[in-house]
C-alpha positions as CSV (number, residue, x, y, z in Angstrom):
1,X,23.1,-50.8,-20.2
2,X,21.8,-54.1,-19.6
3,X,23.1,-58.2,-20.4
4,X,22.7,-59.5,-24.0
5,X,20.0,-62.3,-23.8
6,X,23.7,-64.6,-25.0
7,X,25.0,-63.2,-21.9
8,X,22.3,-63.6,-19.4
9,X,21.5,-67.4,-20.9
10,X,25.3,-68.0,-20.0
11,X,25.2,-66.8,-16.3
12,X,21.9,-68.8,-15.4
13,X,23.3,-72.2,-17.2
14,X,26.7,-71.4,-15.2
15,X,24.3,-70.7,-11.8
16,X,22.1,-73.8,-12.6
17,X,25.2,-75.8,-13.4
18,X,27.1,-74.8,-10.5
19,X,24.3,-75.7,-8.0
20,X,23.4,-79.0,-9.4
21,X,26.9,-79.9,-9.0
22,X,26.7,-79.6,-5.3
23,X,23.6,-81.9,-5.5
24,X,25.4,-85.0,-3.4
25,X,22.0,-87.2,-4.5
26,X,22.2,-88.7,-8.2
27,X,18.4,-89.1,-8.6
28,X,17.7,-85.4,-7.0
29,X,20.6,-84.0,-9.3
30,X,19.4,-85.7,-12.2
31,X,16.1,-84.5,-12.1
32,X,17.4,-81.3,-11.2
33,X,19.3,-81.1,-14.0
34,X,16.3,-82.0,-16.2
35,X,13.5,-79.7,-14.8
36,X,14.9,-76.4,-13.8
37,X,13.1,-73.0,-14.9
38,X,14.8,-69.6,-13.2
39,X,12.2,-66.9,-13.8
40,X,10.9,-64.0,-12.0
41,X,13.2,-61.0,-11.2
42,X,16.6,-62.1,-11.5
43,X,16.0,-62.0,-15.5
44,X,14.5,-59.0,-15.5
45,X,17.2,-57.4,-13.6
46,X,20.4,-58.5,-16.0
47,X,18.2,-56.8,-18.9
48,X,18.1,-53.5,-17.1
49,X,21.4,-53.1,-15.9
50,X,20.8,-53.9,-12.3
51,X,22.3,-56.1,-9.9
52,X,20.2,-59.2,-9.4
53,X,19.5,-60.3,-5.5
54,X,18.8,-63.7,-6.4
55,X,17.7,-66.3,-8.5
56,X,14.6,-67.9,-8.5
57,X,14.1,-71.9,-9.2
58,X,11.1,-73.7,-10.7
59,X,10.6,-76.7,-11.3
60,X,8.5,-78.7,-14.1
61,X,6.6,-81.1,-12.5
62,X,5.6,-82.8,-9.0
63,X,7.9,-85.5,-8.8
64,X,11.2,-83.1,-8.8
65,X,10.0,-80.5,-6.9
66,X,9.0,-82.9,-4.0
67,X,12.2,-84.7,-4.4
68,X,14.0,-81.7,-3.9
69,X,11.7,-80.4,-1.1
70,X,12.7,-83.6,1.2
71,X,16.4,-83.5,0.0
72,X,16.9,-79.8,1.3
73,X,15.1,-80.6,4.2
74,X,16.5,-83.5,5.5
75,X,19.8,-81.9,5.4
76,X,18.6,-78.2,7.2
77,X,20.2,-77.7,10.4
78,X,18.6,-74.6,12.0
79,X,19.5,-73.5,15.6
80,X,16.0,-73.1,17.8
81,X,15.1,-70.0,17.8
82,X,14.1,-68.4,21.3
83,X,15.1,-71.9,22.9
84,X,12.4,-73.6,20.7
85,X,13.6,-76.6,18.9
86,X,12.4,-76.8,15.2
87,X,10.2,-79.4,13.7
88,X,10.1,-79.6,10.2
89,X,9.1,-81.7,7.5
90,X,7.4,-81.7,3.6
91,X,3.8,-82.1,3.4
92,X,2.0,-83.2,0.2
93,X,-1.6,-82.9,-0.1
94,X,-3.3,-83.0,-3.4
95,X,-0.2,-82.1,-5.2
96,X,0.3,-79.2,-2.6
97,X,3.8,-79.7,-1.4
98,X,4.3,-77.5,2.0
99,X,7.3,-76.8,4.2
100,X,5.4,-77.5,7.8
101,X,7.6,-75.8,10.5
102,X,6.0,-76.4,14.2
103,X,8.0,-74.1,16.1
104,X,7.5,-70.7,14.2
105,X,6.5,-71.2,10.4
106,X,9.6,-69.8,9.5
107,X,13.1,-71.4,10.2
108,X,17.0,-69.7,9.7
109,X,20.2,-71.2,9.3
110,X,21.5,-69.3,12.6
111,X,18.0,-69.6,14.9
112,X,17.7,-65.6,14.4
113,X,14.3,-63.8,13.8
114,X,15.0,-62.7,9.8
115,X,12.0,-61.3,7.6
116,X,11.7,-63.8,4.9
117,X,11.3,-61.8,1.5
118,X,11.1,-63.0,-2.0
119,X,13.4,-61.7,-4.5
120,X,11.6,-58.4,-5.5
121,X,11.1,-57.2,-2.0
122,X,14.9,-57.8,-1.1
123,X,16.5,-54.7,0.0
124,X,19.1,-52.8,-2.2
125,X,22.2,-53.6,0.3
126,X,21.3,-57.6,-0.5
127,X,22.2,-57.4,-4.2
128,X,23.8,-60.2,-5.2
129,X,27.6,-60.5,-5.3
130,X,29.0,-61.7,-8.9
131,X,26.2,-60.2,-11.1
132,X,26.5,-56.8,-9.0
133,X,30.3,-56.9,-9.2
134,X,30.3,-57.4,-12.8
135,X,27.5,-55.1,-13.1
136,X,29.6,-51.9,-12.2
137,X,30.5,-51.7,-15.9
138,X,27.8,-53.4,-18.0
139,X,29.6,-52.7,-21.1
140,X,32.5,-54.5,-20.4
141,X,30.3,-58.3,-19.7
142,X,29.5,-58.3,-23.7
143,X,33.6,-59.4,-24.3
144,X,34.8,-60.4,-20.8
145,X,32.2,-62.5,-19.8
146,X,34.0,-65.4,-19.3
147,X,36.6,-64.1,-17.2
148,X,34.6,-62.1,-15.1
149,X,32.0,-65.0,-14.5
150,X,35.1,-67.2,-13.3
151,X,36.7,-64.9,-10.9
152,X,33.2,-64.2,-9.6
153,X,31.8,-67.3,-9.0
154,X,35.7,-68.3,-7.4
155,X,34.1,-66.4,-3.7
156,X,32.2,-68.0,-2.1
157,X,29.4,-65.7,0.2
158,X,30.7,-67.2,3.4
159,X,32.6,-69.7,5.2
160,X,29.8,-72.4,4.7
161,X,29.1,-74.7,2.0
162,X,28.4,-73.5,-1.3
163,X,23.9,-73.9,-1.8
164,X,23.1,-75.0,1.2
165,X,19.8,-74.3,3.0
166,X,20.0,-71.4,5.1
167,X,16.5,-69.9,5.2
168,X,12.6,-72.1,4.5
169,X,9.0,-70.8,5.3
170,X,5.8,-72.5,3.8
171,X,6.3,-71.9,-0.1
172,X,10.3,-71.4,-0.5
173,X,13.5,-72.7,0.6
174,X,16.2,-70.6,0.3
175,X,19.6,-71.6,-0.3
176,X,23.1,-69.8,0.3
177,X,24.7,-68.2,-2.9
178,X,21.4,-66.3,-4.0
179,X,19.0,-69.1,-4.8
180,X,15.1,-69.6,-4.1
181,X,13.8,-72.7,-4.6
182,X,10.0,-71.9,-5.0
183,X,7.8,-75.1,-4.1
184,X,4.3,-73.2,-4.1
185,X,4.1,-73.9,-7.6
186,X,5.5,-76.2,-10.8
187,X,4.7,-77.3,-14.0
188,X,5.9,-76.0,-17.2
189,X,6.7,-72.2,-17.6
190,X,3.0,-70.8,-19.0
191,X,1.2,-72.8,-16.0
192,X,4.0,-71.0,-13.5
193,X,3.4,-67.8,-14.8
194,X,-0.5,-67.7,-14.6
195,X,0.3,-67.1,-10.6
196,X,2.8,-64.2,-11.3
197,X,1.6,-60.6,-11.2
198,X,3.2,-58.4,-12.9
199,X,4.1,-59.2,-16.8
200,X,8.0,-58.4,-16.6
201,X,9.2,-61.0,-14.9
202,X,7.7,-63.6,-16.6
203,X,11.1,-64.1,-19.2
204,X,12.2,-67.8,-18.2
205,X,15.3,-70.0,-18.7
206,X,15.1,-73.9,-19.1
207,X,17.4,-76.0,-18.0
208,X,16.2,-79.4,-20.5
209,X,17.0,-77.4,-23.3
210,X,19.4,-74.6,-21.8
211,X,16.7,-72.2,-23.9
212,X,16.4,-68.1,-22.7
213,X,12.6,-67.4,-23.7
214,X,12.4,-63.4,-23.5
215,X,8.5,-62.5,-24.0
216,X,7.4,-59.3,-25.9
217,X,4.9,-57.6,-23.4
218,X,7.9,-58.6,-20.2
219,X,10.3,-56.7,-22.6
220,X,7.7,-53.7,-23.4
221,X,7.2,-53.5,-19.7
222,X,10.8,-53.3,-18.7
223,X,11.5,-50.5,-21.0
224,X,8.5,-48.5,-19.9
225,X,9.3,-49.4,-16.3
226,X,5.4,-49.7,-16.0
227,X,3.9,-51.8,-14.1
228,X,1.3,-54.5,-16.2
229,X,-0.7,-56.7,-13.8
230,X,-1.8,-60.0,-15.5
231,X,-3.0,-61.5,-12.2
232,X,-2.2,-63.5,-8.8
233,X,-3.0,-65.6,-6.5
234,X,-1.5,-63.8,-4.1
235,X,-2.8,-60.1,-4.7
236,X,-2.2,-58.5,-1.4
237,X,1.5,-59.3,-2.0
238,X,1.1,-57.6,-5.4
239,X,-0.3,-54.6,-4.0
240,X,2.6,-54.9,-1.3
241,X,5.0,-55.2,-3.6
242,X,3.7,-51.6,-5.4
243,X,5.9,-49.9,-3.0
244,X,9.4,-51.1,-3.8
245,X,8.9,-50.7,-7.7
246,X,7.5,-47.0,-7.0
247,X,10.5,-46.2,-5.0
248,X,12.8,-47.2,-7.8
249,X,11.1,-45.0,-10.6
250,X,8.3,-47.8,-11.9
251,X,4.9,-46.6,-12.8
252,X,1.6,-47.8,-12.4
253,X,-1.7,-46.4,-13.7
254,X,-5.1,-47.1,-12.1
255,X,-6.7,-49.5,-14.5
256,X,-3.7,-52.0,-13.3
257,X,-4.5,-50.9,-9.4
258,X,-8.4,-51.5,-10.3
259,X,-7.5,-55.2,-11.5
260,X,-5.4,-56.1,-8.4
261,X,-8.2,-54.5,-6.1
262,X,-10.6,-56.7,-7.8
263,X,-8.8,-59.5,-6.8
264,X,-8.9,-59.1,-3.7
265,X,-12.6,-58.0,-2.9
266,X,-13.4,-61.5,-4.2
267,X,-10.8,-63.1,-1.2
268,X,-12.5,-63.6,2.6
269,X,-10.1,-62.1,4.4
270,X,-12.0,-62.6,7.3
271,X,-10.9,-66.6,7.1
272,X,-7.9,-66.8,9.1
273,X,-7.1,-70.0,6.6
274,X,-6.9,-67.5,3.7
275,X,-5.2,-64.3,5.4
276,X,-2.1,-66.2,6.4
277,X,-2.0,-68.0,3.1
278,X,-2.2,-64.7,1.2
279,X,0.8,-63.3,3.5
280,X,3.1,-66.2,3.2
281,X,6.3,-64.1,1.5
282,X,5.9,-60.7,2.5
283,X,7.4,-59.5,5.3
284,X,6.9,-62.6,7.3
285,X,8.6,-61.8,10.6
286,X,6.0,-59.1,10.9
287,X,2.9,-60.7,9.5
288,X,3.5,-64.1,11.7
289,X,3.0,-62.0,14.9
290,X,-0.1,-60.4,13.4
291,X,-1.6,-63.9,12.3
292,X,-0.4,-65.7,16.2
293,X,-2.4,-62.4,17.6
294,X,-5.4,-62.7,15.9
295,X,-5.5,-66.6,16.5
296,X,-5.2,-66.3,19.9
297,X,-7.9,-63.7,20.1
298,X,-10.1,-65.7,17.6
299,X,-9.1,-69.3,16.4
300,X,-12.1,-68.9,13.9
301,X,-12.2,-65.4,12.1
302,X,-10.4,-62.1,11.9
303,X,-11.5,-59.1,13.6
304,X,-10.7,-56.1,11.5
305,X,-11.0,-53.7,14.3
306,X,-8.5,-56.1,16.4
307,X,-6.5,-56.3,13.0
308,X,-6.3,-52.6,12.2
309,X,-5.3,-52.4,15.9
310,X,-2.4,-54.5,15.7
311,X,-0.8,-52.8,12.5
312,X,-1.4,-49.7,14.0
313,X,0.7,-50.7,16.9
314,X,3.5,-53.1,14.9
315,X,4.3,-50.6,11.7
């Protein structure tokens, strides 16, 4: 039995609101506060039933999304990983605002070599604390939401301050207590959603107006635990990402495999550029040793015979 949508507004206002609150920069929280959307799996998880393994954070436009790139950055601390100290700053070209990180492309609170994942390709032991504790009995969150909220949200994850930045690669920075800040994209829900793939998680929550917005074909999908592709930019994550929702009893019929394939035939894979761009977020530790191999047998293009090689030997 999953969250009412009452419920499940009233745990991401509580998250939202809880975070901002640690925001120590008026203008950042402020606009924070303003231009938050959590979409993506965490949603779709409270309406099945299912722990949620973290939230994910929009935001509507440029200016906060920047604001909040710089903010999180400039107060990162990682340890250098394999003796290498990291470099890293916010880039912002043509509206594109990148995470640049010198050393590796991927930086961790503790220096350690950790896969970066986004939230559907988290593994099950990860589920989130207060939503999975409370989950155990879903029927008892309808009248005891308040109480169970409080004393879950009362422990913390760790020692270390509450949402601060413990993980950031290209696209995402990603803070302690569950939350991904997703700077690869922004702009109001409708333009976020035309780069997600698959139809049920595209159920949003706004912070300007504290609104829960659950769409009919996201609901249709969750109940038939089918998977609906509506498009990517990213489709070789998509067809990554196939494996995890199989394994847990989702569907998937070959007209929706045929659109993703599409996709990608029209992608040149052989432009190094556009492989390690299409990569970014799934299973990075793995795929950043691929993408240093093939540069450093060819700067300029992929070989797929050295390519197939190296997966061969690395999975």
């Amino acid at each position: 039995m999953g969250m009412k949508a009452k419920t499940i507004k009233a745990v991401l206002r509580k998250k939202a609101d809880e975070w901002a609150s640690t925001i120590e920069d008026a203008t950042v929280r402020f606009l924070v506060e303003k231009n938050t959307i959590i979409t993506g799996g965490c949603i779709a998880s409270m309406l099945l039933g299912e722990a949620v393994n973290d939230f994910d954070v929009y935001f509507r436009n440029h200016e906060t999304a920047l604001a909040v790139a710089h903010y999180y950055v400039a107060r990162f601390t990682p340890k250098a990983r394999k003796g290498i100290p990291c470099n890293i700053s916010v880039l912002d070209v043509a509206g594109r605002i990148k995470i640049v990180i010198k050393s590796a492309g991927i930086a961790s609170e503790d220096g350690a070599d950790k896969p970066y994942q986004y939230f559907e390709a988290r593994p099950e032991g990860q589920a989130a604390g207060y939503v999975g504790e409370v989950m155990q009995d879903p029927g008892d969150i309808q009248d005891t939401y308040e109480q169970t909220e409080a004393l879950a949200l009362s422990a913390p994850e760790d020692d270390g301050p509450k949402y601060r930045p413990v993980f950031m690669s290209t696209n995402a920075i990603t803070l302690s207590n569950r939350l991904q800040i997703v700077l690869r994209f922004y702009g109001e829900p409708e333009a976020i959603h035309e780069n997600y793939d698959f139809v049920h998680c595209t159920n949003y929550w706004t912070s300007a107006d504290d609104a829960l917005k659950l769409q009919p074909a996201a609901l249709e999908s969750l109940l038939a635990k089918e998977l609906r592709y509506v498009g990517s930019k990213y489709p070789i994550c998509s067809l990554i990402r196939i494996r995890k929702f199989i394994h847990r009893g989702w569907s998937i019929n070959a007209g929706q495999i045929l659109k993703i394939a599409m996709q990608v035939s029209a992608l040149d894979l052989t432009s190094l550029e556009v492989l390690e761009d299409q990569l970014t977020g799934v299973d990075v530790a793995y795929f950043l040793e691929v993408i240093t191999k093939l540069k450093d047998n060819d700067p300029e293009k992929v070989n797929s015979a050295y390519l197939i090689e190296i997966i061969d030997r690395m999975f």
